[in-house]
N, C-alpha and C positions, 0 to 999 in steps of 0.2 A: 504493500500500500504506500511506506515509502517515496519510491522511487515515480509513482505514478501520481504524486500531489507536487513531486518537487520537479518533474519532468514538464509541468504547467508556468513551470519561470525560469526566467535567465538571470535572477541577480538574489542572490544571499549576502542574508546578514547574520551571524553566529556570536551570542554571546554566553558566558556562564562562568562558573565558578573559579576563582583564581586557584582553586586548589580542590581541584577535582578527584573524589576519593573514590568513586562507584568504577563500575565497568566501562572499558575502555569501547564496548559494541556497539551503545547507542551512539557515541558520536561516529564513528568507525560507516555505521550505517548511513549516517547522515551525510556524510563526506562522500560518500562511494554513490548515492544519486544524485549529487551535486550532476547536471547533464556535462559534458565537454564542451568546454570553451563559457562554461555559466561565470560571470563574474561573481565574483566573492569578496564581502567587506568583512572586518574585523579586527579588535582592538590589539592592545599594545601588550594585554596582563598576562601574569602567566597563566596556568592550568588550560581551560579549554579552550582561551584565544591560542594558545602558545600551540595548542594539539593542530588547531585549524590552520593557520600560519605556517605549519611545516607540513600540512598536505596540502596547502596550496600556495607555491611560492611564488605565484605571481599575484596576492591576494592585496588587494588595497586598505594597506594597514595607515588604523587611527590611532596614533601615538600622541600623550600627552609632554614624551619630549621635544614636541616639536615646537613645543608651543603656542603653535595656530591657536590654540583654545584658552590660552589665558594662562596662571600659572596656580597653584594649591586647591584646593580641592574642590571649587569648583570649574577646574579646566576639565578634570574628571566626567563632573555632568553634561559640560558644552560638548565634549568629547563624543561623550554614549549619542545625544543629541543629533551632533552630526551625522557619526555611522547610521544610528537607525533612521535619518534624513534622505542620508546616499541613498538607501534602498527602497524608501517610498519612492524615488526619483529613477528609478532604476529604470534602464529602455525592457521593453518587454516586462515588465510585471516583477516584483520583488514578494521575499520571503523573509521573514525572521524569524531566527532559529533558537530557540535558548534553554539551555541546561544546568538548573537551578540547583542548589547542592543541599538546600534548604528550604522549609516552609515560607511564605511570604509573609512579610514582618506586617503585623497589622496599623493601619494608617496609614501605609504606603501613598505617596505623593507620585505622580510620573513626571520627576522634575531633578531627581537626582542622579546617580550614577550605580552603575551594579548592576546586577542582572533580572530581579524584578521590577526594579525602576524603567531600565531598558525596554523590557516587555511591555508593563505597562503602557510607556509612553509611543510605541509601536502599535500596539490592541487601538490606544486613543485617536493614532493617526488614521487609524484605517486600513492600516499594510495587516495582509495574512502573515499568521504568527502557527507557529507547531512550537512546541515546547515538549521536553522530555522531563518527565517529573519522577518514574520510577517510581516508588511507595510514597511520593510526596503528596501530600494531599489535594487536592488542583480547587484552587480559591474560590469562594461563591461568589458569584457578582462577574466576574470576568468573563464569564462565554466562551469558555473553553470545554470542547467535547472530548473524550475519547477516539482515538483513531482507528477504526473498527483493523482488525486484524493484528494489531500494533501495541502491546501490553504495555505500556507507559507512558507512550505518547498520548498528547491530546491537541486541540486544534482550535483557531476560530470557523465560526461556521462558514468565513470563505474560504476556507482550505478546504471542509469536509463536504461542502457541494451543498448546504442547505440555507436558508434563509432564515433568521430567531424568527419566532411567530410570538406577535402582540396577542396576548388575550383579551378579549372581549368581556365586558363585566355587563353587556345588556345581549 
């Protein structure tokens, strides 16, 4: 199921844990239906930027050394901001992809940096989002489904091919 939501775009965007401690398969998975010649954005951290970064080294990395984005911690958030920018921008249709290593912190804002932030403020833009949560529990409120065949992954519903339905109280 993979490879045929991610075969629907030419531009990724990968973000998650600086310190990624689960199984190396679900990114491993994500990487490998990336299509040929798909551009791919992603950050500067290590752990699962660092994993993406070195399966695609021609990938257009957002480094907060660069300083484009200002400098302490909130270059950080201008940073996330950007990446997940590039990919709503993306020719052909973008994807953002994230791998959260943790539950999402309650009160979450989509204004700061990190990988729920990032998500978050992706979900808000309107760009289709897959996320791989593993045992994580997937937030209420977000509109995130399960990806039928795919035990961890979950999706907005423009990944999964359905439309939310408003209900009707008359």
């Amino acid at each position: 199921m993979l490879q045929s939501i991610f075969s629907q775009f030419s531009c990724f965007g990968f973000s998650g844990s600086r310190q990624w401690s689960g199984s190396f398969a679900p990114l491993t998975a994500a990487a490998d239906s990336v299509p040929v010649g798909g551009r791919v954005l992603v950050g500067c951290a290590p752990g699962v930027d660092a994993f993406f970064r070195s399966r695609f080294p021609s990938a257009e990395v957002f480094s907060v050394r660069s300083g484009r984005w200002g400098r302490g911690r909130g270059a950080f958030a201008a940073l996330s901001i950007a990446c997940v920018s590039g990919v709503v921008g993306g020719v052909g249709g973008g994807l953002w992809v994230s791998f959260p290593s943790s539950a999402c912190p309650a009160g979450l804002f989509p204004s700061g940096s990190g990988t729920w932030a990032s998500l978050a403020f992706a979900i808000g833009s309107g760009l289709p989002c897959l996320v791989f949560l593993g045992s994580i529990k997937s937030p209420s409120g977000w509109g995130l489904s399960p990806v039928p065949g795919s035990p961890g992954w979950f999706g907005c519903s423009s990944v999964l091919g359905f439309a939310p339905v408003q209900l009707s109280l008359f």
